[in-house]
The first five atom37 places (N, CA, C, CB, O) and aatype in JSON, in Angstrom:
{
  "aatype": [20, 20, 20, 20, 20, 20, 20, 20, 20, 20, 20, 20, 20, 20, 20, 20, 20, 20, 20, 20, 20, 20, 20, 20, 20, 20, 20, 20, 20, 20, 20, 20, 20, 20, 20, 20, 20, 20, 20, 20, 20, 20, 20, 20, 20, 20, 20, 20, 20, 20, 20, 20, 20, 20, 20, 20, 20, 20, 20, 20, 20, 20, 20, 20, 20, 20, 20, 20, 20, 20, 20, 20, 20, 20, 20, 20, 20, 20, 20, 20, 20, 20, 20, 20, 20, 20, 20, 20, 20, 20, 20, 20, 20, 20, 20, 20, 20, 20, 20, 20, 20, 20, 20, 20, 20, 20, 20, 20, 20, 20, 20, 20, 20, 20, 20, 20, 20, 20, 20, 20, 20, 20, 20, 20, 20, 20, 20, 20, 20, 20],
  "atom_mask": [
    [1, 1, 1, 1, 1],
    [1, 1, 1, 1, 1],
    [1, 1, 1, 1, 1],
    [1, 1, 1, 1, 1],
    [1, 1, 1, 1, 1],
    [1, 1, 1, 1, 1],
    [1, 1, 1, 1, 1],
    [1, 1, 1, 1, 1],
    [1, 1, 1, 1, 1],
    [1, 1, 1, 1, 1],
    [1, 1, 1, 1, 1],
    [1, 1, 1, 1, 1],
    [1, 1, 1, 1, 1],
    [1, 1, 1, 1, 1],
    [1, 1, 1, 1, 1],
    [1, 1, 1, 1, 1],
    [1, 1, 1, 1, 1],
    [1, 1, 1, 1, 1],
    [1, 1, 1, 1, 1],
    [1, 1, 1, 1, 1],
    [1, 1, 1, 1, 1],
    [1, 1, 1, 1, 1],
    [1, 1, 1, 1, 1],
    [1, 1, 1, 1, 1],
    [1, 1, 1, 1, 1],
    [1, 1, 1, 1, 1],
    [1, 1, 1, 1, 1],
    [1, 1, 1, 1, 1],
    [1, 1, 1, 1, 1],
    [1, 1, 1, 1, 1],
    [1, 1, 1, 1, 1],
    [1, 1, 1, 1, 1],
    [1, 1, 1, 1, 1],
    [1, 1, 1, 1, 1],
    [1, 1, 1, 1, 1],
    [1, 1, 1, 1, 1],
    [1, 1, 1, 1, 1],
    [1, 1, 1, 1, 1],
    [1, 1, 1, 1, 1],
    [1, 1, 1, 1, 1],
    [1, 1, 1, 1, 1],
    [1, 1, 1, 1, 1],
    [1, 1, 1, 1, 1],
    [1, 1, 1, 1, 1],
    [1, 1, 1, 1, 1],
    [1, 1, 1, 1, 1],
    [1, 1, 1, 1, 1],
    [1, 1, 1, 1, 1],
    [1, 1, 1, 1, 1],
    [1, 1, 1, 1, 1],
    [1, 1, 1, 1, 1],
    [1, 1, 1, 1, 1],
    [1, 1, 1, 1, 1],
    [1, 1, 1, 1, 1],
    [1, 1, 1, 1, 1],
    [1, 1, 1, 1, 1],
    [1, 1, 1, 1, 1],
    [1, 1, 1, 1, 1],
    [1, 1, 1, 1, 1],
    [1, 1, 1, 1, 1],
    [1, 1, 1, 1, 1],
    [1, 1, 1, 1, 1],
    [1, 1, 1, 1, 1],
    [1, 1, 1, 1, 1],
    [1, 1, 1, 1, 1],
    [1, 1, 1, 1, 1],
    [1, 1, 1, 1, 1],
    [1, 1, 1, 1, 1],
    [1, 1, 1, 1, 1],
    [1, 1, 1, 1, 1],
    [1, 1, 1, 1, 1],
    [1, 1, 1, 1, 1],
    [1, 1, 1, 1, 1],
    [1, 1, 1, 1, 1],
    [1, 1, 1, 1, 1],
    [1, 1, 1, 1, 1],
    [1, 1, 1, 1, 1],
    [1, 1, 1, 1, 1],
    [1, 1, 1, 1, 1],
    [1, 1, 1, 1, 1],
    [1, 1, 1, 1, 1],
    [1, 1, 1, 1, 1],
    [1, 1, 1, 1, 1],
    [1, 1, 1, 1, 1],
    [1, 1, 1, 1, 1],
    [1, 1, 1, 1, 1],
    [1, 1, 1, 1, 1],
    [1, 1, 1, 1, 1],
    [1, 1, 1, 1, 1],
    [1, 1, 1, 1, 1],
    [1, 1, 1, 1, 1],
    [1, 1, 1, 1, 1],
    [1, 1, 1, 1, 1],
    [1, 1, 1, 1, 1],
    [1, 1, 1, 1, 1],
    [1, 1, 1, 1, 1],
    [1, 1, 1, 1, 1],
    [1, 1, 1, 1, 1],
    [1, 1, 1, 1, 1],
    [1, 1, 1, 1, 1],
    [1, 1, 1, 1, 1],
    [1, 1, 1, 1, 1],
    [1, 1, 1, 1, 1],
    [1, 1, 1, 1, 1],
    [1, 1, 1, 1, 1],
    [1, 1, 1, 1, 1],
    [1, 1, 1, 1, 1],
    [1, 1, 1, 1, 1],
    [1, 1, 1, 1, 1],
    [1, 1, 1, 1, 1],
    [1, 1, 1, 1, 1],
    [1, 1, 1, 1, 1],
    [1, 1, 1, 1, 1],
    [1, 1, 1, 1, 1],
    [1, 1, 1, 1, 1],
    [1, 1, 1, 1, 1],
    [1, 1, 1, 1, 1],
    [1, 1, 1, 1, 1],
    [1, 1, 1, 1, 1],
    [1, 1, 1, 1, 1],
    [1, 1, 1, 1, 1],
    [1, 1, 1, 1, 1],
    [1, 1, 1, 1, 1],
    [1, 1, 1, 1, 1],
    [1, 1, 1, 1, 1],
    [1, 1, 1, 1, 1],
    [1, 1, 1, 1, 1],
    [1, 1, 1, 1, 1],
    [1, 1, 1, 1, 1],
    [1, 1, 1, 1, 1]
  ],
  "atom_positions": [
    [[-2.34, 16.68, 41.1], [-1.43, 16.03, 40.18], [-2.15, 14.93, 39.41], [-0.22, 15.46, 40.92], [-2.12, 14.99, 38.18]],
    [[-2.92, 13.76, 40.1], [-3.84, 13.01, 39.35], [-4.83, 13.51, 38.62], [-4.35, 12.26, 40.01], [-5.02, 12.96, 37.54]],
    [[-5.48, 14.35, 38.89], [-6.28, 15.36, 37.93], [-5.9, 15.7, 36.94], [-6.54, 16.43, 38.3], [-6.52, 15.45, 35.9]],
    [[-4.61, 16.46, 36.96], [-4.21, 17.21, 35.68], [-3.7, 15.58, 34.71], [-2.61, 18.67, 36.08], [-4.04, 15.5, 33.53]],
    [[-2.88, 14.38, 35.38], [-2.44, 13.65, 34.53], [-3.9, 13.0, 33.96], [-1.31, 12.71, 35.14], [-3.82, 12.73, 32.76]],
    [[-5.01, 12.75, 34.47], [-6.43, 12.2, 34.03], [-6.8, 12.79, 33.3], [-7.41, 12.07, 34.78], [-7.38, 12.13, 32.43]],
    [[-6.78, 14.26, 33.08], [-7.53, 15.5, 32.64], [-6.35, 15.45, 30.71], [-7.19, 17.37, 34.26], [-6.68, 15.71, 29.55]],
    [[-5.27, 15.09, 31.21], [-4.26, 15.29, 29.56], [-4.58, 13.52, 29.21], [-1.78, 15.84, 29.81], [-4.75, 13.19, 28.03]],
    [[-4.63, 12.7, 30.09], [-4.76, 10.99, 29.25], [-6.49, 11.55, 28.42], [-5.0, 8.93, 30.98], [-6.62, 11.44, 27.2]],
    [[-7.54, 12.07, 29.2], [-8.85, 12.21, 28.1], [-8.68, 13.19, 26.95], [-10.22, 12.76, 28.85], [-9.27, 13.1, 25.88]],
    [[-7.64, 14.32, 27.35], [-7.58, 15.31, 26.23], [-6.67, 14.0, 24.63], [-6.26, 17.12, 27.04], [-6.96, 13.66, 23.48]],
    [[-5.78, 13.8, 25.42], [-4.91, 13.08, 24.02], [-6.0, 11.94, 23.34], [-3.18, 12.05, 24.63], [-6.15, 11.86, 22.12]],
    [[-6.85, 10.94, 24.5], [-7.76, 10.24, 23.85], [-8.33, 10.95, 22.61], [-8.74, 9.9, 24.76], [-8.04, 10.8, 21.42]],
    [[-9.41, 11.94, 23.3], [-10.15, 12.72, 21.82], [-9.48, 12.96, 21.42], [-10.95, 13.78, 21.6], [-9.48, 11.83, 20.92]],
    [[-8.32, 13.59, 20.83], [-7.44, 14.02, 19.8], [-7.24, 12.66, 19.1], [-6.06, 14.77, 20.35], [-7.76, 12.58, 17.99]],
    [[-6.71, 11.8, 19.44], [-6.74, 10.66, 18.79], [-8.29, 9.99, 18.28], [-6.01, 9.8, 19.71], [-8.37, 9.91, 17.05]],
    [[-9.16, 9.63, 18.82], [-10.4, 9.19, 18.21], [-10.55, 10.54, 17.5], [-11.68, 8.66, 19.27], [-10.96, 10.15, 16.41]],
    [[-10.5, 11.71, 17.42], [-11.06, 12.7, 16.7], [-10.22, 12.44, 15.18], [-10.86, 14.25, 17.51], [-10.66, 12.4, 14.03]],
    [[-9.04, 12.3, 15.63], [-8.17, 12.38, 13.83], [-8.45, 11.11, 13.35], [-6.17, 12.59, 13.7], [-8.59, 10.96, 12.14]],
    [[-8.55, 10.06, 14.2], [-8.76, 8.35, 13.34], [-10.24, 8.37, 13.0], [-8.44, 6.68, 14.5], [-10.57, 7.53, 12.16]],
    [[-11.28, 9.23, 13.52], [-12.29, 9.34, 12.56], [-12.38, 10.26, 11.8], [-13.29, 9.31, 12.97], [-13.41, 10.1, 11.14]],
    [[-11.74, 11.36, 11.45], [-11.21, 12.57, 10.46], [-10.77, 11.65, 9.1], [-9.67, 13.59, 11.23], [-11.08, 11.71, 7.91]],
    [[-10.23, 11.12, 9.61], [-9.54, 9.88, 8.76], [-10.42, 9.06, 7.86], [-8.9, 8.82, 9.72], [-10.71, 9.22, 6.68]],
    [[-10.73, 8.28, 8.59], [-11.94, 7.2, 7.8], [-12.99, 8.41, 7.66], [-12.71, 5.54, 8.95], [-14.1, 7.88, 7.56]],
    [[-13.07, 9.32, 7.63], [-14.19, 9.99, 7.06], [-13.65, 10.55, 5.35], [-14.64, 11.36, 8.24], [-14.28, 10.68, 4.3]],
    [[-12.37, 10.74, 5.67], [-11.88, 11.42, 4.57], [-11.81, 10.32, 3.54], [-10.53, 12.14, 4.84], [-12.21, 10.65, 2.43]],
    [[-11.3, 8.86, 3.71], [-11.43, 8.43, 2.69], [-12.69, 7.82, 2.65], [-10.47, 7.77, 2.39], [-12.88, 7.51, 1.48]],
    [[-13.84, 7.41, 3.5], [-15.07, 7.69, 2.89], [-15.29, 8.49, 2.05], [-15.81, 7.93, 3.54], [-15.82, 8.06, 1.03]],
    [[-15.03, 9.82, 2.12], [-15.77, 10.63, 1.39], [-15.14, 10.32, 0.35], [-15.92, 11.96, 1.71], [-15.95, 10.55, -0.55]],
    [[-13.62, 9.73, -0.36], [-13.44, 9.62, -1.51], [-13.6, 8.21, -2.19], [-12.34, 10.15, -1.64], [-13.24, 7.86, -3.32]],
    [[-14.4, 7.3, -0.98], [-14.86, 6.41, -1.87], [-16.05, 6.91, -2.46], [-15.04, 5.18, -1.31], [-16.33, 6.75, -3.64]],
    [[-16.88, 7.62, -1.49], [-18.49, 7.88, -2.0], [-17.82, 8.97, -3.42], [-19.89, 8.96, -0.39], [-18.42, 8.65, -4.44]],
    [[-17.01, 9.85, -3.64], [-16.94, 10.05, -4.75], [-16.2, 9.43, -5.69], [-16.79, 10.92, -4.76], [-15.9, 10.18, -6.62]],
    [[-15.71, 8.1, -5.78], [-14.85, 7.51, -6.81], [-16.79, 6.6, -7.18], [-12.9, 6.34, -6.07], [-17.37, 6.35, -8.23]],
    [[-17.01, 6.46, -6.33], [-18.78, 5.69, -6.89], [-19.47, 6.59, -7.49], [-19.97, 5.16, -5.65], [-20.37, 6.03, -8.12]],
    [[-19.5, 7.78, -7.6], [-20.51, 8.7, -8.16], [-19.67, 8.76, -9.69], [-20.74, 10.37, -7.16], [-20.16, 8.47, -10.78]],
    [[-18.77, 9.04, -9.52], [-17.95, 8.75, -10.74], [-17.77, 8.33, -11.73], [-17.45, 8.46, -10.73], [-17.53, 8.78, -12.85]],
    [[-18.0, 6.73, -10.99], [-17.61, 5.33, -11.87], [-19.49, 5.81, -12.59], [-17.2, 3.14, -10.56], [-20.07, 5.59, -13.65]],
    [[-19.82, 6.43, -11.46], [-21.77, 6.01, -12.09], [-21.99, 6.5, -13.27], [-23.23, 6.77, -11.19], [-22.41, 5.91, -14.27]],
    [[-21.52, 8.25, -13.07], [-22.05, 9.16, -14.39], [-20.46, 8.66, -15.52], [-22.23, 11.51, -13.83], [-20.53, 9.22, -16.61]],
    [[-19.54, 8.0, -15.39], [-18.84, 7.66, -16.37], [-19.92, 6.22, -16.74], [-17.1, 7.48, -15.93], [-20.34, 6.49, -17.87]],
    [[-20.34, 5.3, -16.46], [-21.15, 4.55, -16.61], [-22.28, 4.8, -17.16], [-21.27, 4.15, -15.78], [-22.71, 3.94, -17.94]],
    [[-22.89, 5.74, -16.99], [-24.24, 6.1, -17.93], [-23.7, 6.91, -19.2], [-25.48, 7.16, -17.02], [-24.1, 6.45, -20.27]],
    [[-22.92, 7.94, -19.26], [-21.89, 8.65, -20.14], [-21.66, 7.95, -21.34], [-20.57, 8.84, -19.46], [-22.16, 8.02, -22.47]],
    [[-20.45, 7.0, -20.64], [-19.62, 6.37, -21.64], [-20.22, 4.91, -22.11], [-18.14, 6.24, -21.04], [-19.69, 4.17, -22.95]],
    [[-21.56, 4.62, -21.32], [-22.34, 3.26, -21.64], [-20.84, 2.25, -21.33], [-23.16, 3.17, -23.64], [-20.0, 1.85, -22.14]],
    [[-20.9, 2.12, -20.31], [-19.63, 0.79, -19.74], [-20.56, 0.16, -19.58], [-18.48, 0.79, -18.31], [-21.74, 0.52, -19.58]],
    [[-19.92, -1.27, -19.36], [-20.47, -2.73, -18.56], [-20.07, -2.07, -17.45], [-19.76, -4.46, -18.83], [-19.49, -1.06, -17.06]],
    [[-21.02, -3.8, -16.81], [-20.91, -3.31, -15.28], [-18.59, -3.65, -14.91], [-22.52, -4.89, -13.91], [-17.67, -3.03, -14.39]],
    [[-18.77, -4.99, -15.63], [-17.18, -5.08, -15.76], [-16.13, -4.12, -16.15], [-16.94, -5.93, -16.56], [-15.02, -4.13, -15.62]],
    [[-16.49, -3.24, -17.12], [-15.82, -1.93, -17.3], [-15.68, -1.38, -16.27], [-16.36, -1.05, -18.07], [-14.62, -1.27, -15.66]],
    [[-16.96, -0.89, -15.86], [-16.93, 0.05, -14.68], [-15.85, -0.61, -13.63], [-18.52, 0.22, -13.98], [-14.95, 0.09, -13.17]],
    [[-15.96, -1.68, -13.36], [-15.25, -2.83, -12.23], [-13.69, -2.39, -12.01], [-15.26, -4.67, -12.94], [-13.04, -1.97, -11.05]],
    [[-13.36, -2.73, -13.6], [-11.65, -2.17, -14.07], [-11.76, -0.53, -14.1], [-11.06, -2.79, -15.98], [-10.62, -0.23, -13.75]],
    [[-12.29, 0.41, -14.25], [-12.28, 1.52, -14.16], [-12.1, 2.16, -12.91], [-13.15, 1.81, -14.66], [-11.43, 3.19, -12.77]],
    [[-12.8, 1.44, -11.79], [-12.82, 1.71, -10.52], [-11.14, 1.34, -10.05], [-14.1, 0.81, -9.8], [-10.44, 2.17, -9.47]],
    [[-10.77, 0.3, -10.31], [-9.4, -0.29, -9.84], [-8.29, 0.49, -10.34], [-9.18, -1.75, -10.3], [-7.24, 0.7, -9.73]],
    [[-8.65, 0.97, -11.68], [-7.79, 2.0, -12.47], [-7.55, 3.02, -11.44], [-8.52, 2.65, -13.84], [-6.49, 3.13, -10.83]],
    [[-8.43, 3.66, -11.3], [-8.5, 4.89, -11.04], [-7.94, 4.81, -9.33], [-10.08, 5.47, -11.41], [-7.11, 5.56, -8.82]],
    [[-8.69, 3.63, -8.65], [-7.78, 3.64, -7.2], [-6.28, 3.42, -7.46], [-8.27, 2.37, -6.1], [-5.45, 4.09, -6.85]],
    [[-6.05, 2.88, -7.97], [-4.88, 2.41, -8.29], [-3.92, 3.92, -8.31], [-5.01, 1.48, -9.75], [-2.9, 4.18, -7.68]],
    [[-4.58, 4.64, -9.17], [-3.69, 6.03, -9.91], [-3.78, 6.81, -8.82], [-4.35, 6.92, -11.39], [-3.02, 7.78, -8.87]],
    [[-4.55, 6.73, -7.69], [-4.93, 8.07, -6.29], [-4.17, 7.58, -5.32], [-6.72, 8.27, -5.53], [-4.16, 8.26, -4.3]],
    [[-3.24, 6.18, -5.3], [-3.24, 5.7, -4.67], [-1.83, 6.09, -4.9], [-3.92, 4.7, -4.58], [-1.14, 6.5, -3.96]],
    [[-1.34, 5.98, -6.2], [0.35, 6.53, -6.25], [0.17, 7.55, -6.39], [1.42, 6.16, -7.27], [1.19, 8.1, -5.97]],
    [[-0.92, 8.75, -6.94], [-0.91, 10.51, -6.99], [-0.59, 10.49, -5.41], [-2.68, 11.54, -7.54], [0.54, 10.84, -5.05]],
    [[-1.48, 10.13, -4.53], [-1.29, 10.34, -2.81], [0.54, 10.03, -2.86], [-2.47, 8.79, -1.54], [1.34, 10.92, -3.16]],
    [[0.89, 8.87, -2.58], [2.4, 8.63, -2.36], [3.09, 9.83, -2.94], [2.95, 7.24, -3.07], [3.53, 10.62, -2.11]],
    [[3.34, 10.22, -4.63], [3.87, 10.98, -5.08], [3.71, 12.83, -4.13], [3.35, 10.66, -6.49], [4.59, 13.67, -3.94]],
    [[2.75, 12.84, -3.89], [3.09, 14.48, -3.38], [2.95, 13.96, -1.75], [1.64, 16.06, -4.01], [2.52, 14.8, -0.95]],
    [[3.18, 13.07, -1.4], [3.6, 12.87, -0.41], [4.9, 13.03, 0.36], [3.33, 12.11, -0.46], [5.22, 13.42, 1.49]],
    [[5.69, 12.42, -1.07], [7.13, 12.44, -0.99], [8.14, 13.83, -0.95], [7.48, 11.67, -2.14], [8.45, 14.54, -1.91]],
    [[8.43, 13.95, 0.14], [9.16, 14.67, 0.28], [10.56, 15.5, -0.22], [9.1, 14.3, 0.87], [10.96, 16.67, -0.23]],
    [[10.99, 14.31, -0.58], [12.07, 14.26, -1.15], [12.0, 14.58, -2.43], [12.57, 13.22, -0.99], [13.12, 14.76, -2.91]],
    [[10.98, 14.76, -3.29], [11.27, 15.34, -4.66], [11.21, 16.74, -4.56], [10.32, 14.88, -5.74], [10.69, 17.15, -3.53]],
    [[11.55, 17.46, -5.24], [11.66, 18.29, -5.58], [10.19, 18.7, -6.41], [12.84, 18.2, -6.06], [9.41, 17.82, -6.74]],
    [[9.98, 19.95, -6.65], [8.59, 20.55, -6.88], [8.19, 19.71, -8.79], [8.79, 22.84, -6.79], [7.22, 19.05, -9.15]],
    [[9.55, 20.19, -9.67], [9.78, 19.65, -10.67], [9.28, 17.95, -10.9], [11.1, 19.94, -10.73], [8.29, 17.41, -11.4]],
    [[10.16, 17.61, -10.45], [10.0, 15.76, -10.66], [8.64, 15.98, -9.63], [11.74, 14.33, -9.84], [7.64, 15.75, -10.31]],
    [[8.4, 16.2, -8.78], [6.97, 15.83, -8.85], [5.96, 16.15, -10.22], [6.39, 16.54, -7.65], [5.16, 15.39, -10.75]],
    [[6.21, 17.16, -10.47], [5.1, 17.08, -11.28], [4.94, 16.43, -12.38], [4.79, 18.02, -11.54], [3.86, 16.21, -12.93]],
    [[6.58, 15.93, -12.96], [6.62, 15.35, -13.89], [6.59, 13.93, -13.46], [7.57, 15.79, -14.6], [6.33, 13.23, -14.43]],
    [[6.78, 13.16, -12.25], [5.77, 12.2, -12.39], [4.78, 11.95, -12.23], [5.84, 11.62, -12.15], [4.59, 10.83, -12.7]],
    [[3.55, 12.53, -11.63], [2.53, 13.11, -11.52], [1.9, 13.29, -13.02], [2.82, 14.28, -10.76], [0.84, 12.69, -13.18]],
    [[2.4, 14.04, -14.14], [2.29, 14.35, -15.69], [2.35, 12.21, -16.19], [4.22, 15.77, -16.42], [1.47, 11.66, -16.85]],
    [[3.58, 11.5, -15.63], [3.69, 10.23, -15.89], [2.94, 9.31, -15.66], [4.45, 9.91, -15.56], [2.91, 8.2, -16.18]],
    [[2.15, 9.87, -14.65], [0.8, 8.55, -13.64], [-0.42, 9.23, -14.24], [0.62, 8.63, -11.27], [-1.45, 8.59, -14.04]],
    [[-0.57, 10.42, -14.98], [-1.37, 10.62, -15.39], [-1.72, 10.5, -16.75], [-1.43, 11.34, -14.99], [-2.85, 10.58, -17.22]],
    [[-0.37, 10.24, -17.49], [-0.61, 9.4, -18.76], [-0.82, 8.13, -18.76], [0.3, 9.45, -19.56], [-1.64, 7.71, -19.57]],
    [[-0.26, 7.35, -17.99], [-0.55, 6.27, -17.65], [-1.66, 5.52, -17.63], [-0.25, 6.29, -16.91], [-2.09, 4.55, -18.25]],
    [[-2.15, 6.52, -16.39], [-3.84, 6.22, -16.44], [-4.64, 6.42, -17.61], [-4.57, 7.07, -15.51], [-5.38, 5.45, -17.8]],
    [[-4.74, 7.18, -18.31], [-5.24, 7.36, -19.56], [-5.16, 6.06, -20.45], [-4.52, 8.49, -20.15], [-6.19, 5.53, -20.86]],
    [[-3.58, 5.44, -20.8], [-3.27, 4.7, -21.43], [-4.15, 3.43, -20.85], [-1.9, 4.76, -21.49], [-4.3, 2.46, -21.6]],
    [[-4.8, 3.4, -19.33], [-4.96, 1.67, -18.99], [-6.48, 2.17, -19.77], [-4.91, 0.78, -16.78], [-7.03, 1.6, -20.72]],
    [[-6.8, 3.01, -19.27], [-8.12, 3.36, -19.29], [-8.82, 3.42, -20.64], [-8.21, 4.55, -18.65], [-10.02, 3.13, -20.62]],
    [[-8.3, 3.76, -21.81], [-8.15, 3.62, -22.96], [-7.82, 2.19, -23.7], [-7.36, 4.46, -23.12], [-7.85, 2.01, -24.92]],
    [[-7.52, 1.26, -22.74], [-7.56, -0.12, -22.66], [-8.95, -0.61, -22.89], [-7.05, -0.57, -21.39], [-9.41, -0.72, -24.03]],
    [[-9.67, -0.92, -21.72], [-11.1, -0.84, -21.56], [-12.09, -0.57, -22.3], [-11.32, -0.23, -20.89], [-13.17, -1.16, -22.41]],
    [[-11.6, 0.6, -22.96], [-13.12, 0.94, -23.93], [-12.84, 0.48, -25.09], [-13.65, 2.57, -24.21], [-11.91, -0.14, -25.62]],
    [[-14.03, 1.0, -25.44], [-14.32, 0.26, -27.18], [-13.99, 1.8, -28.03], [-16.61, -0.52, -27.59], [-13.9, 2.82, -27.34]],
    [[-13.86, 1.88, -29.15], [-13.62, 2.87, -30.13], [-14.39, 4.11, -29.77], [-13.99, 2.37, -31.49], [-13.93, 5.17, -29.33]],
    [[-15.87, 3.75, -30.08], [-17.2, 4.5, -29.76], [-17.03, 4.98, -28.2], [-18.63, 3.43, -29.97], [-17.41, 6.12, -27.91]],
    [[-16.73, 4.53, -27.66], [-16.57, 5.12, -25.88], [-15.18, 6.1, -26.04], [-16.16, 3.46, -24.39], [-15.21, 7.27, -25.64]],
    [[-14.14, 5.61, -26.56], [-12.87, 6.64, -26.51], [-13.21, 7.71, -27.17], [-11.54, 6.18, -27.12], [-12.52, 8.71, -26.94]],
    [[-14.22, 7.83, -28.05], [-14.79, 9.07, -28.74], [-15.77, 9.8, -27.56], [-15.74, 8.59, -30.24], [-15.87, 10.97, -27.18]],
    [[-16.22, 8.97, -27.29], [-17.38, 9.93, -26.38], [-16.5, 10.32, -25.54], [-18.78, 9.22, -25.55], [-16.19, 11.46, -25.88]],
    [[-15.72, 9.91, -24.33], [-14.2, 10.27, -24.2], [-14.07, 11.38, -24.01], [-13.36, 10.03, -25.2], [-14.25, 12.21, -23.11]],
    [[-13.61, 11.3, -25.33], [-12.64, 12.36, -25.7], [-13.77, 13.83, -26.08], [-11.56, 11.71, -27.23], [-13.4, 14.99, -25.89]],
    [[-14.95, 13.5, -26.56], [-15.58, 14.82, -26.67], [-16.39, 15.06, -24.99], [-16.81, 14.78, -28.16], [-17.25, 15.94, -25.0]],
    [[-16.21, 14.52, -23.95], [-16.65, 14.87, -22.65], [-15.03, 15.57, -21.92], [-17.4, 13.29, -21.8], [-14.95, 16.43, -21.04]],
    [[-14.19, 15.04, -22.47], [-12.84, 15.74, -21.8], [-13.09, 17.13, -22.76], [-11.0, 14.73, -22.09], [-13.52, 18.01, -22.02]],
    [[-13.01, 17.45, -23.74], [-12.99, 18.85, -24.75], [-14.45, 19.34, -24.28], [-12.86, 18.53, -26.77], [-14.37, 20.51, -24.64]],
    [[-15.32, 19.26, -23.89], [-16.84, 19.87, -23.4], [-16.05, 20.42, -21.51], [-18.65, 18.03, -23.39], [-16.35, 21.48, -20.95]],
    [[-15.23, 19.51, -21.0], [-14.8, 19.62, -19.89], [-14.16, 21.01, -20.05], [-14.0, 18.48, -19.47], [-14.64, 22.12, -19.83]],
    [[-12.68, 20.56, -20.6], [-11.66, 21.95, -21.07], [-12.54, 23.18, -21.06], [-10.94, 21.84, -22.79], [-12.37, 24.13, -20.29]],
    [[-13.48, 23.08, -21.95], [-14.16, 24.2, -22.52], [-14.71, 25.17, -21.25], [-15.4, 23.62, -23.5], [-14.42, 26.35, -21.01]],
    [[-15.61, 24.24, -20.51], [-16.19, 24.91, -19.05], [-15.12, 25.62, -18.61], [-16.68, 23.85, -17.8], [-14.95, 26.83, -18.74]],
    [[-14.07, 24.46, -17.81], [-12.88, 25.15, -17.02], [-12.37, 26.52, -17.78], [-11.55, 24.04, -16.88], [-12.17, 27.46, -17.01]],
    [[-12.15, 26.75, -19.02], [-11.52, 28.13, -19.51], [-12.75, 28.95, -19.54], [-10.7, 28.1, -21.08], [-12.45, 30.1, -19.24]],
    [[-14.25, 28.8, -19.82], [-15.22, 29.61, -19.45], [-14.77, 30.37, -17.69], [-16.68, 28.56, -19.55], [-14.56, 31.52, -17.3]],
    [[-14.8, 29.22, -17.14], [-14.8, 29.41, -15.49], [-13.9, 30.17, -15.22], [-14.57, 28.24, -14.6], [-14.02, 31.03, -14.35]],
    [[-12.73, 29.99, -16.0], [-11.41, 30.69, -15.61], [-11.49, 32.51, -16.0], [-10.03, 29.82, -16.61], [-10.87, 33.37, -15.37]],
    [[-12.14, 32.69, -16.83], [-12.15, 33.72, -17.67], [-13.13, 34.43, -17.03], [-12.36, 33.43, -19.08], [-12.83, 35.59, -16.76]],
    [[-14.28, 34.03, -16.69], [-15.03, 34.64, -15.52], [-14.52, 34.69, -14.25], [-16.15, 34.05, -15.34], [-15.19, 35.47, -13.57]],
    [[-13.5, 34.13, -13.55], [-12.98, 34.24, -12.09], [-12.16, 35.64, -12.73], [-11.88, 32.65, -11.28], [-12.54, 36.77, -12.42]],
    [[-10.93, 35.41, -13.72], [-10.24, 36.56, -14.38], [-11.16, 37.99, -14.1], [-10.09, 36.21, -16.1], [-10.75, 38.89, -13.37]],
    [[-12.62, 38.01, -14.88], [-13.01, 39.34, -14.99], [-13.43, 39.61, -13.26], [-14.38, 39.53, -16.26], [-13.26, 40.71, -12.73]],
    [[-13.94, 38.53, -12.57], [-14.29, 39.15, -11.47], [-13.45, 39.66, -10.47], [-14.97, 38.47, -10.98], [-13.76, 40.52, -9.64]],
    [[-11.92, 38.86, -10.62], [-10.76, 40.27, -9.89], [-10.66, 41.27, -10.76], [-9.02, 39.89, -9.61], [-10.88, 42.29, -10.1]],
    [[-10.36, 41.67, -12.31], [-10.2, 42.79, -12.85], [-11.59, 43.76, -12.52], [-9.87, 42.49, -14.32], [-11.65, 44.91, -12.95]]
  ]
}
């Protein structure tokens, strides 16, 4: 009887240290990619280091209510996405704050070079099921 109750207190331990470092690994890994980010938007879009600063906060800021939003249960598939569509204009709008004219251009032709790939990509996934 002490065995088996010793034998389930170490099993639940690792399960617990296993998911609370699952955890801090996961949002490690999305800090190490919100930094790679901020970097090649930083060499890209030629930010200050202060740009970059507010860009970084932007952007946690927006992952931080995208997470809450499809979190929530309670919406419905719809209103999620349409606030989701709302936090994502949003962000645009702070972010578009920040830059200078010349950067919202470069911008905007790295989002349309973006588009472009993704419908390449798409169109090749397309032929490779047909």
């Amino acid at each position: 009887m002490y065995v088996k109750k010793l034998l389930l207190f170490i099993v639940v331990c690792l399960v617990v240290n296993f998911t609370a470092h699952a955890q801090t690994s996961k949002e490690q890994k999305r800090q190490e990619n919100m930094q790679k980010v901020a970097q090649a938007m930083q060499k890209k879009l030629g930010l200050t280091d202060e740009q970059t600063t507010q860009w970084k906060e932007i952007h946690t800021n927006t992952m931080t209510k995208m997470r809450a939003i499809q979190g929530d249960s309670s919406l419905s598939k719809e209103q999620r996405r349409a606030q989701l569509m709302a936090l994502h204009q949003e962000n645009q709008k702070q972010v578009s704050i920040i830059l200078t004219p010349e950067q919202q251009a470069k911008l905007k032709d790295l989002k349309e070079d973006m588009k472009a790939k993704w419908k390449e990509k798409r169109a090749e996934r397309k032929d490779k099921v047909n």
